[in-house]
N, C-alpha and C positions, 0 to 999 in steps of 0.2 A: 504494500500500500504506500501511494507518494501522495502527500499533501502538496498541491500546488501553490507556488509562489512567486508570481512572475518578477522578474527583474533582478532578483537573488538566488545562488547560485554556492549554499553553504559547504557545498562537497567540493569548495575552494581550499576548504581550511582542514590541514593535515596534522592528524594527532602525531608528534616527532617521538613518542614511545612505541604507538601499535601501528604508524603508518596507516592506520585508514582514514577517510574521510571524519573530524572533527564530529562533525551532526551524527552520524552514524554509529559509529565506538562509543558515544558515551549517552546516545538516547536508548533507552529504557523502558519506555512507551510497552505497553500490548497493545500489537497490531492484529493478532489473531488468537483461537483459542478454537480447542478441542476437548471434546468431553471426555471424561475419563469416564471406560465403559466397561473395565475390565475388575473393579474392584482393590486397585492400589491404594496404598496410606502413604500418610506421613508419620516419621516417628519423629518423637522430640524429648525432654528431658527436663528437668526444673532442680533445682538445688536443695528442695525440701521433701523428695524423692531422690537422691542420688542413685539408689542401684534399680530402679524402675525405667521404664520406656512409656510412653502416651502413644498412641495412635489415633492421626484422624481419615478420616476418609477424603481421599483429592477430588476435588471438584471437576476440574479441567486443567489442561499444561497450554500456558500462552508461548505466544512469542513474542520479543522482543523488537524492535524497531534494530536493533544491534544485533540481531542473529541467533541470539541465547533464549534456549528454551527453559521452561523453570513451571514446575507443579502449582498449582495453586489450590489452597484453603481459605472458606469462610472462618476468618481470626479476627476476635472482639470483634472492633465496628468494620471492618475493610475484607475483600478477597486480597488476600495479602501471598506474594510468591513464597514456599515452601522456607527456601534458604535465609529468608529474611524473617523469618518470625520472632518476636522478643515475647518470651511468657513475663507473668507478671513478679514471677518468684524466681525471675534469673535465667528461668530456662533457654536451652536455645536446638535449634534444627539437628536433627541426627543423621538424618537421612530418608531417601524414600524405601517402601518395603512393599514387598508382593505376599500376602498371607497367601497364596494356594500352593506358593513352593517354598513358603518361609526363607525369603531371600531379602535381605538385606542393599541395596544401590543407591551409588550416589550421583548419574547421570541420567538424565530424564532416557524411555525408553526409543528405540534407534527409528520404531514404525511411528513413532510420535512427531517427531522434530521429521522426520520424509513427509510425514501427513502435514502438518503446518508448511515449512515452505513451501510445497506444494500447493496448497491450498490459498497461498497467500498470494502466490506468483499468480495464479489462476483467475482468485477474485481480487487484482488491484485496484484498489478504488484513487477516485479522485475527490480530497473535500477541500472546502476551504474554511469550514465553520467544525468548530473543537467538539461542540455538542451533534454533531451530524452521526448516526447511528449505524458504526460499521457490521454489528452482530453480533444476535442474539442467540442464545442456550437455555435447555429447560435446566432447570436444576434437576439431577438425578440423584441426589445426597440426603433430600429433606430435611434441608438448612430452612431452621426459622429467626423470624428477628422480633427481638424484642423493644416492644416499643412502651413509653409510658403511657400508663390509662390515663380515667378523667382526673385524677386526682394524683400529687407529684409525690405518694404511698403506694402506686399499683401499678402495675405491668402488665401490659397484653402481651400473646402471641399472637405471628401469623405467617403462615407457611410462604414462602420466597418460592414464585413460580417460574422464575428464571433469569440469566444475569445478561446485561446488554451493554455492549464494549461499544463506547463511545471516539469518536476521531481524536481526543486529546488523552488517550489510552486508559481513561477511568474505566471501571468497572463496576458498575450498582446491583445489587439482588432488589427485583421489582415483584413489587407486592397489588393483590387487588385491591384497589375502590368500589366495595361493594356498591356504591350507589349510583356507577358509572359501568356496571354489567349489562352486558344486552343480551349475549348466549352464553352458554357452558357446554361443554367445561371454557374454560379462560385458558386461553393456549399462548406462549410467547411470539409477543409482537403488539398483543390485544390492544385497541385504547384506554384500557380501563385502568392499565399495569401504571404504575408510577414506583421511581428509584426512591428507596429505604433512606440509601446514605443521606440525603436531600434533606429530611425530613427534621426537624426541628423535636421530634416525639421520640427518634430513633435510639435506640443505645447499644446493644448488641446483636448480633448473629450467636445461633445457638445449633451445633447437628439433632439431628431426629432423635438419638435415644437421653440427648438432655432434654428437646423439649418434652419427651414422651413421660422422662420422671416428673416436672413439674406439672403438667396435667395428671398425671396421676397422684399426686399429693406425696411423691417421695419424701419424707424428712430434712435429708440431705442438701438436695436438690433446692427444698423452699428454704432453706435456710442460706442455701448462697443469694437465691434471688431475695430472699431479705438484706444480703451485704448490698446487693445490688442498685436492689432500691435504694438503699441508705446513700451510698454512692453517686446515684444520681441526681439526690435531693441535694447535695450537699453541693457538687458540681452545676 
């Protein structure tokens, strides 16, 4: 994908360490993204678990505007790339991992990064406007996000029906407006959808078997979402 920009011509200016094109070497952007359909995680770690591992579920592997492929998780408020996660207790990226052969890797996989350039070369787009919608994914993970209720003591949920990579490389998990529904199901793309991050109510992203404790009145579970709340009120 090339954003158009007449008269400027930044693949003038050469990184004098990696020799590429300045613009290029050090944007960072998602240009594209593929769904993870295979069942991969992410493993990660925290300092208040030292001989323990976390695992979450990959959303999809983007691509870079610079060539570098990189997993991605819904983490706190952001789809955030795999490598770059910061837990709140120190933790940090372990690697990616395949549970059907209990394999541990640390490069995205090789059908992955052929399918993205591919795909990317394929559907190049042309925009001029940062918010212009290069493409959209369901969510396959059942990442929900939490948002606050009517009062700055409560929290709703609501299932993320899928995430839309926008030309200035953001990525939003869009949620429905019920009251801007016209058919169902609500499939990605809908008018109805609107981005989470945006949202002034917003505060986390949560996967499926968090949200599924805190609708079921796990202990645990409501007991973070009581730090949670507290948290938000206070912020």
């Amino acid at each position: 994908m090339k954003t158009s920009n007449p008269g400027h011509n930044s693949d003038n200016v050469i990184d004098l360490f990696t020799g590429k094109p300045y613009s290029s070497a050090n944007d960072s952007r998602i240009i594209r993204l593929s769904p993870e359909l295979d069942g991969l995680e992410m493993l990660y770690s925290n300092e208040a678990s030292e001989d323990k591992f976390f695992s979450l579920k990959i959303l999809c592997w983007g691509l870079r505007a610079n060539g570098e492929v990189v997993g991605l998780v819904p983490w706190l408020d952001d789809l955030v790339p795999c490598p770059d996660i910061e837990d709140p207790l120190n933790g940090a990226w372990e690697g990616y991992y395949d549970p059907g052969i209990d394999e541990l890797f640390f490069e995205p996989p090789i059908h992955k990064i052929v399918e993205l350039e591919t795909a990317a070369e394929y559907y190049e787009v042309q925009c001029d406007n940062p918010y212009d919608v290069v493409q959209e994914i369901p969510d396959t993970i059942g990442t929900h996000a939490v948002l606050s209720g009517s009062d700055e003591h409560s929290l709703t949920l609501q299932e993320v029906v899928s995430w839309r990579l926008f030309n200035d490389g953001t990525v939003c998990g869009m949620l429905v407006d019920e009251k801007k529904v016209e058919s169902t199901p609500v499939l990605p793309g809908d008018s109805c959808l609107y981005p989470a991050q945006t949202q002034q109510k917003f505060r986390y992203f949560f996967q499926h078997h968090i949200a599924n404790k805190i609708k079921s009145q796990d202990p645990e579970a409501l007991a973070a979402i009581s730090l949670l709340v507290e948290e938000s009120s206070q912020g």
